[in-house]
N, C-alpha and C positions, 0 to 999 in steps of 0.2 A: 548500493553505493552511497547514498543519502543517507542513510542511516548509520554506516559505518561512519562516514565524517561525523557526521553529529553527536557518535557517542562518543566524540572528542572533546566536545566541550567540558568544561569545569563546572562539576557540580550536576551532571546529570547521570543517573542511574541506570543501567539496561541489564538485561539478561544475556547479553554478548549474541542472539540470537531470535530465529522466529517461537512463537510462542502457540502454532498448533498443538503441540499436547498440553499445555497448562490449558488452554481456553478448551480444548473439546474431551479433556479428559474430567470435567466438572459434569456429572448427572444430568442431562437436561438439555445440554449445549452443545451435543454433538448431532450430525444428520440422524442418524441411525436412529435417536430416539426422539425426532422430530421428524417422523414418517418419510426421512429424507427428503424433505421439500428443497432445502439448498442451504446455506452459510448464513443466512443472513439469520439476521438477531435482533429484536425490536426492543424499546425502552421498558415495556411489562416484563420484559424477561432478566432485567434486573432485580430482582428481587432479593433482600436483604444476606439472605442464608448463599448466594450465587457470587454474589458481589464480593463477603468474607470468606470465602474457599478461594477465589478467582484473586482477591490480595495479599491472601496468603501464599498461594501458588507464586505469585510476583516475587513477595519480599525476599522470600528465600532462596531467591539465586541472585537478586540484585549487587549489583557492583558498580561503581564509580570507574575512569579513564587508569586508576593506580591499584584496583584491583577493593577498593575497601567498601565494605556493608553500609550500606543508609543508615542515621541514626536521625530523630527527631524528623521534623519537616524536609521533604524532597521530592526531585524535580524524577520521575521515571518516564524515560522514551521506550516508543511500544512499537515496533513494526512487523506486520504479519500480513500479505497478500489479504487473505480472509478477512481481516478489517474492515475491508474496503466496503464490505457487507453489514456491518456491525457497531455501523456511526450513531444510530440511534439507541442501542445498548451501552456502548460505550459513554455517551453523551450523559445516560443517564445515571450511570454507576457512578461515575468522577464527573460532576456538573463543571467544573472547574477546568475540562478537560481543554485543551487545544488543540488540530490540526488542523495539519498541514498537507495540504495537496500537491504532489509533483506530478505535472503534466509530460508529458513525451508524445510527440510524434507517433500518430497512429502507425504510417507504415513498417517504424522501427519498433513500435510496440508489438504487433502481429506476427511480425518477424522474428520476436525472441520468446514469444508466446508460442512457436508451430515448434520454436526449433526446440523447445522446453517440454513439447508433448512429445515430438519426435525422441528426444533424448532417453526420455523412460527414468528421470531423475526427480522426476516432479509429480510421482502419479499419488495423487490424494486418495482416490476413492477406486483403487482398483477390482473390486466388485459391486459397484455400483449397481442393482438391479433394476434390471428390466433395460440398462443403458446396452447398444450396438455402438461396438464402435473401439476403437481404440481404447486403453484403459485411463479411466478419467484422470485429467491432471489438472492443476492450480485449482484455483475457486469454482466451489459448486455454485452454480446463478439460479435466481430464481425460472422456471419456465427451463430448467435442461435436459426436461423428456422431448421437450417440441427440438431438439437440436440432434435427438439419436438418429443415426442412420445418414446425417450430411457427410460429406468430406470435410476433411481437417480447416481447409482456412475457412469454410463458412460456419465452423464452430467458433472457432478463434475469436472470430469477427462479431459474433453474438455475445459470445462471453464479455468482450472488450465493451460492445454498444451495452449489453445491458446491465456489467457492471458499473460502467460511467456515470451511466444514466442515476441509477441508484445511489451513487458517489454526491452529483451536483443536488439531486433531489434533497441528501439528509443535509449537504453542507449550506444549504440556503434557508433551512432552518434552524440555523445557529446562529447567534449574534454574528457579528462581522468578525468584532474586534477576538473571537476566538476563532479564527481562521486564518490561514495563513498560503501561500501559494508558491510556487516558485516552476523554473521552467525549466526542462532539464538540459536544454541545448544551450541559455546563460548560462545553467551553471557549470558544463562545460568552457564553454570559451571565458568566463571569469568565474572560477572556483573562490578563490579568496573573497571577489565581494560580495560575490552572492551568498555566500555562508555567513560571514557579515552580517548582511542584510539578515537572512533566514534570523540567526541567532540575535540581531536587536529586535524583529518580530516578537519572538518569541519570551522576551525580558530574560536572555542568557549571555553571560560573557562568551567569549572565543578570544583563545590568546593566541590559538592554531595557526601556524605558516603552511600555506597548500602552495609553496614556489613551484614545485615538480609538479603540481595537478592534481586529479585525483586517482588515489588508490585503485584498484579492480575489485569488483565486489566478491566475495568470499563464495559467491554464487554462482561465481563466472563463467557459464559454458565454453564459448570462444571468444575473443579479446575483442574489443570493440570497435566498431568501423562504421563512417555513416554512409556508407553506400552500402555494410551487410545485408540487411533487406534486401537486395537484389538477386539476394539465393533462389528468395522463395517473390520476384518481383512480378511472371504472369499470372500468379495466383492470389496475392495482393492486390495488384489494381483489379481482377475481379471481385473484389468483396469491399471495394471502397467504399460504393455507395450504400452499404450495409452501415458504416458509422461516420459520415458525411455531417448530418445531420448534428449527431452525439459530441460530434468533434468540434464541429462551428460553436454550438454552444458550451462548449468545454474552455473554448479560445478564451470567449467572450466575460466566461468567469474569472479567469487567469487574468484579464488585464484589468476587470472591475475589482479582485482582491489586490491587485498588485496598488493598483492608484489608491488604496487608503492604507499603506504599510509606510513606514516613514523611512526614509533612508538610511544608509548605513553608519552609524554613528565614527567620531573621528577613538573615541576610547578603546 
């Protein structure tokens, strides 16, 4: 949904979508030929020849808000779950990079996580080897042999904690001033300033009116509800204390990046 707004703004480039097969259809950069360890992707694995396949993969489907190709200097928005793993690859290919972290409420996150495995629309890695269990879906995590043979939400819950975890680790090694946060329950209840906000962050206009709110994301399972979690609520509050921890200090980044972002400009 944060993405779809975004690629509203003037002047920024997307693939109108996620970008698992540009990034794991490059030699090198897929599980399979990294002894399926998991997604993640280190700054050595930028290497010169990776980086120009992986821009060219980009350029060619890039498009602006009106439909038209990049030319000279430009701004390209990237979102892929699998990223979340890939901060320090990314970091390193485009030094110049920015993100931006959206936070959400762990229960409502778990919640759209079980109901994303349960759905069978999301299975990444459906012969996963040596994996029991349900057929893999969303990001492979580092450590996801040690999670075969759980039940669903104590998968979930791992996957959640230990991509987080890996999330605040690479984003605290970037300068500041290339990071950026936002929270997804403002930007609910204020879409307009928060995107605002988001887009002076980030040095991009927005001429965008969100009077009606936001859009549904084009990924939408069921329409959204903040009491939905409650489908799956005694099997959540079992796996709390699984990212209790992950979460406090996920909070605590959210309000140290927010307090150096400057406000919303009145332009």
């Amino acid at each position: 949904m944060l993405f779809e707004t975004l690629e509203k703004a003037p002047g920024v480039f997307t693939t109108r979508d996620e970008s698992h097969r540009r990034i794991e259809g490059i030699p090198g950069l897929r599980p399979a030929d990294r002894g399926w360890t998991s997604n993640r992707l280190e700054a050595v694995d930028a290497v010169d020849r990776v980086v120009e396949q992986l821009s060219g993969a980009f350029i060619a489907d890039l498009k602006d808000r009106d439909g038209r190709p990049p030319s000279g200097r430009f701004r390209m928005l990237e979102k892929t779950p699998k990223n979340a793993l890939r901060i320090p690859f990314f970091d390193a290919a485009w030094p110049d990079s920015q993100f931006v972290y959206l936070y959400r409420e762990p229960r409502q996150t778990l919640a759209s996580m079980m109901e994303a495995w349960i759905s069978g629309r999301f299975r990444t890695y459906p012969r996963l080897p040596t994996w029991t269990g349900p057929p893999w879906s969303l990001l492979l995590v580092p450590g996801w042999q040690e999670l075969s043979g759980l039940p669903l939400p104590r998968v979930v819950a791992r996957q959640w904690a230990i991509t987080t975890e890996r999330i605040l680790d690479d984003l605290e090694a970037i300068p500041r001033q290339r990071v950026t946060s936002i929270d997804y329950q403002q930007l609910l209840a204020a879409p307009q300033q928060e995107m605002k906000r988001l887009a002076d962050a980030l040095g991009l206009d927005w001429d965008v009116r969100l009077d009606d709110g936001l859009a549904l994301s084009r990924a939408t399972i069921s329409r959204p509800n903040p009491d939905k979690w409650r489908r799956f609520e005694r099997d959540i509050e079992a796996v709390l204390p699984i990212v209790a921890d992950v979460d406090a200090r996920a909070r605590r980044f959210v309000e140290a990046v927010a307090a150096t972002q400057p406000q919303p400009s009145q332009r």
